[in-house]
C-alpha positions in Angstrom: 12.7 -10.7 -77.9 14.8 -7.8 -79.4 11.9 -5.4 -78.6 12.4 -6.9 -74.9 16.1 -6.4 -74.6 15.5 -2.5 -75.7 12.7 -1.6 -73.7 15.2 -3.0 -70.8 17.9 -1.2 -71.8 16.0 1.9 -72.0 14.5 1.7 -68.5 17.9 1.0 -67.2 19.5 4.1 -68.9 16.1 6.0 -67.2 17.1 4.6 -64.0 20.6 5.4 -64.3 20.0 9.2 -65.2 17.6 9.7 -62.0 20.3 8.0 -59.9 22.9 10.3 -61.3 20.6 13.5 -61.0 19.1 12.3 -57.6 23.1 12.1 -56.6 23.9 15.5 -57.6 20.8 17.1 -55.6 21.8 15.6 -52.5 25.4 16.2 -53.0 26.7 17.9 -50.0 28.5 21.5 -49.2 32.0 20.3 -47.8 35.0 22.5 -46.9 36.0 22.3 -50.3 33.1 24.2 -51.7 33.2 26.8 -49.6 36.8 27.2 -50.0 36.0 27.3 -54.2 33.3 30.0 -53.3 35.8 32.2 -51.7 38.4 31.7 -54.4 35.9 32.7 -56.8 35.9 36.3 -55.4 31.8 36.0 -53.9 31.0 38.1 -51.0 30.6 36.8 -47.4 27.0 37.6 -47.7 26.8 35.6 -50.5 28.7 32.3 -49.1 26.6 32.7 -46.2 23.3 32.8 -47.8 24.6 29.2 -49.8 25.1 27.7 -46.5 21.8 28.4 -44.9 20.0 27.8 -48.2 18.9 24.5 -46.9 20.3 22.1 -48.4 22.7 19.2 -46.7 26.0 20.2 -45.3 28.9 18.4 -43.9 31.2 21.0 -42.9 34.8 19.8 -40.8 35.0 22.1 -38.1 37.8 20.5 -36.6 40.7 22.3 -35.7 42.5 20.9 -38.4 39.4 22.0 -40.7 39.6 25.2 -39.6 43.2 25.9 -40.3 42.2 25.0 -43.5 39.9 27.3 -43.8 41.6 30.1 -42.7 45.0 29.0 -45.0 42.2 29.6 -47.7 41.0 33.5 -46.8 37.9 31.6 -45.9 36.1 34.8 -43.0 35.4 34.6 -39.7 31.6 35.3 -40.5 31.7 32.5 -42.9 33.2 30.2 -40.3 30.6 30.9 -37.7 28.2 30.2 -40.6 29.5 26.7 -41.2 29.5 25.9 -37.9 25.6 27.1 -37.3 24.5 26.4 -41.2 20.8 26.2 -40.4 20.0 28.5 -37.4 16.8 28.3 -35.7 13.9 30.7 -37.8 13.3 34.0 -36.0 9.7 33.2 -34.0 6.8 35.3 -36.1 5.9 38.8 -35.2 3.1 38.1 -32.6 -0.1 40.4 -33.8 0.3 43.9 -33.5 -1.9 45.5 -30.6 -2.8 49.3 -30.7 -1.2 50.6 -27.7 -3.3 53.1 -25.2 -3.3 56.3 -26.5 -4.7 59.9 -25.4 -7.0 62.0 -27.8 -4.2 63.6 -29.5 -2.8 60.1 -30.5 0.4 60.4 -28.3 1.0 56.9 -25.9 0.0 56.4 -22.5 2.7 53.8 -21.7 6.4 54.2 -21.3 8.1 52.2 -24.5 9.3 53.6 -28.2 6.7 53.0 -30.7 7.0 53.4 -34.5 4.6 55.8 -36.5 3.3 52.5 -39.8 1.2 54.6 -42.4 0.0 56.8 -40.2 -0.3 54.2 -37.3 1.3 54.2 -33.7 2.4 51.2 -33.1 4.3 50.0 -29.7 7.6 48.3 -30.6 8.7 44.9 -28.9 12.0 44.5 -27.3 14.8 42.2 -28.7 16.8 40.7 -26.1 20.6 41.9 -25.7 23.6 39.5 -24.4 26.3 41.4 -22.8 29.5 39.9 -24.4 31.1 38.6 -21.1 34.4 37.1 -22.2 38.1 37.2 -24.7 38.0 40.6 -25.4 35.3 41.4 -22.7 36.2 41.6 -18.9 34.3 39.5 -16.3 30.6 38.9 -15.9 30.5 41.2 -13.0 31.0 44.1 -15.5 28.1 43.4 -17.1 29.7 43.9 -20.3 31.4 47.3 -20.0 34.7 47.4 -21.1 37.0 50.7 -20.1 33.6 52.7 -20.6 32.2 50.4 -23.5 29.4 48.2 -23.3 29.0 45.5 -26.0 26.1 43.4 -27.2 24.7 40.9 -29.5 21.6 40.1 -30.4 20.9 36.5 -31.7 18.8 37.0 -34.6 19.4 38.1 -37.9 17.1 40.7 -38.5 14.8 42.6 -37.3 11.0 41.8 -37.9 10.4 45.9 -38.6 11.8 46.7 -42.2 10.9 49.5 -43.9 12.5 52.3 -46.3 12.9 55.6 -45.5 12.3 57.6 -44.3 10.8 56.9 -40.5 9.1 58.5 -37.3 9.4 57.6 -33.7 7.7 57.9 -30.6 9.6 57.9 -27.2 7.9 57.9 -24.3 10.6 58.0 -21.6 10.5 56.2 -18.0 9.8 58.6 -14.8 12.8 60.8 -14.5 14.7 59.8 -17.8 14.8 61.7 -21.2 15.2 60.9 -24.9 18.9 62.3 -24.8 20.1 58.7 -22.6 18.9 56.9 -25.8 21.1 55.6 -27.9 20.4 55.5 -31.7 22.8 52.1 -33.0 23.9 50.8 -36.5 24.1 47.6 -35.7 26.8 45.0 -36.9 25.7 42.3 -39.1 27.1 39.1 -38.7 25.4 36.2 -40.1 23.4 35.3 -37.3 23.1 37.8 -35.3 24.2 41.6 -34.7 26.2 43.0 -32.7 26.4 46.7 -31.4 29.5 48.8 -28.9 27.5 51.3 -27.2 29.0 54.2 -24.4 28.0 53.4 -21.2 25.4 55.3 -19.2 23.6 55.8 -22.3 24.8 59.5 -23.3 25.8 59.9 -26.7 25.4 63.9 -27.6 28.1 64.6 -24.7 30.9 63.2 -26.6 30.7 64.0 -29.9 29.3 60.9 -31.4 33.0 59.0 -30.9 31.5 55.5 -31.2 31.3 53.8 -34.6 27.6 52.6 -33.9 25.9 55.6 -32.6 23.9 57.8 -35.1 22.8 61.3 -33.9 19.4 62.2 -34.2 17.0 65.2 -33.4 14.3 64.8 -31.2 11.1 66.8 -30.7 9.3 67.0 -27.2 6.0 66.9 -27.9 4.3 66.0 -24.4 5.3 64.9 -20.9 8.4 62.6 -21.1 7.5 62.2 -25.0 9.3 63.3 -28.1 9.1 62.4 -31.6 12.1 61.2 -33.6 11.9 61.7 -37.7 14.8 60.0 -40.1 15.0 60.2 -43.6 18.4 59.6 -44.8 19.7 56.4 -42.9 21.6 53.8 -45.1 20.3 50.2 -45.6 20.7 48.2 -42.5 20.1 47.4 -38.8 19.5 49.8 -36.5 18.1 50.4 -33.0 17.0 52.2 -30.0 19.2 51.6 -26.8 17.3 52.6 -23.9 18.8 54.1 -20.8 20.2 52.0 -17.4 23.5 50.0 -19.4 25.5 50.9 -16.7 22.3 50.0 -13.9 23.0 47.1 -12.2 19.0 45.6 -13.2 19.5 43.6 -16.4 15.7 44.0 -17.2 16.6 47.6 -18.0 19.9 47.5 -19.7 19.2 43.8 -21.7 16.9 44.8 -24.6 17.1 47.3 -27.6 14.1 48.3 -29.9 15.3 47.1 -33.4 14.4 47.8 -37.0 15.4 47.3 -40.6 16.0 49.9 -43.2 16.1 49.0 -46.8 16.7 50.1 -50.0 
């Protein structure tokens, strides 16, 4: 009977310790814990990467929650972050298909392609939204703000990374050249980027003003083509703005050719 009564009692302590761990697993991120995050002196990038972890969340984005918040230094980027804490995956590459090339290996086809171990290889479009409102002016504007145009791309990366350094291929539409390309460092933020560009495209003819815009040299190396080498860009997102921001079709202006440097 004794040897009963402890074999019970063990099996309850057992049960008691799962119930406690299994509690403590599927314990929640609150408000609270993001707020102790932050007051522990860890990065944005770091809160961030907690939230979308996977795990549960319940997050008050009230108004009143997010006064909180805020009264607690908590960032904007964080904020958006609690508010989206599991964004939709980024859709897989689909398989790369060797673009049409002549004998001397240069493309056929108008687009900006990306030179892989030695490989040409035609780079897909990421889809820009023109920022249309709050600090943005009407939809009619199409985004351009006193000679600005601003976008955001929602996703949080781009599916090209690679370290330095890299090589380009341009091959420009009928009557356009490389020079109404822009070359962006984009703006991380969380789940998306986010890029201020000069409208019309033309970045050499004002000194490089904008905070996004990187120069680069370009190389003409057949009709409407040139190649673009860079060996010395810092870790982060970049892309190629193509010409027509400032066209009223938003099949030319919405898209940017996007890529990943790292360390």
């Amino acid at each position: 009977m004794r040897r009963v009564r402890i074999v019970t009692m063990a099996l309850v302590c057992v049960l008691t310790a799962t119930l406690c761990v299994g509690q403590q697993l599927s314990k929640k991120i609150s408000n609270q814990d993001v707020m102790d995050m932050v007051s522990l002196g860890l990065s944005d990038d770091v809160v961030i990467d907690k939230i979308h972890g996977g795990g549960e969340t319940d997050f008050d984005t009230s108004i009143a929650g997010l006064k909180g918040l805020k009264a607690a230094k908590v960032s904007d980027a964080v904020i958006r972050a609690m508010i989206n804490p599991h964004p939709a995956p980024a859709v897989s590459a689909a398989p790369v298909v060797a673009p049409a090339t002549n004998d001397a290996g240069i493309p056929q086809d108008a687009g900006v392609y990306i030179v892989l171990k030695g490989v040409v290889t035609e780079m897909e479009p990421e889809v820009v939204g023109w920022q249309t409102g709050g600090v943005m002016k009407s939809i009619a504007t199409q985004g351009l703000n006193k000679g600005h145009t601003n976008g955001k791309i929602m996703k949080p990366k781009s599916t090209i990374q690679s370290p330095n350094p890299f090589e380009f291929i341009i091959k420009a539409p009928e009557g356009t050249s490389v020079t109404e390309y822009q070359l962006l460092k984009l703006d991380e933020k969380g789940n998306r980027r986010e890029f201020r560009a000069m409208t019309g495209g033309i970045i050499h003819a004002s000194e490089g003003a904008e905070k996004n815009a990187v120069e680069f040299t370009s190389e003409k190396i057949a009709s409407r083509t040139w190649r673009i080498k860079l060996a010395d860009l810092k870790k982060g997102e970049y892309g190629f703005l193509p010409p027509g921001v400032s066209s009223q079709s938003l099949s030319s202006s919405g898209k940017i050719y996007t890529f990943g440097v790292m360390e």
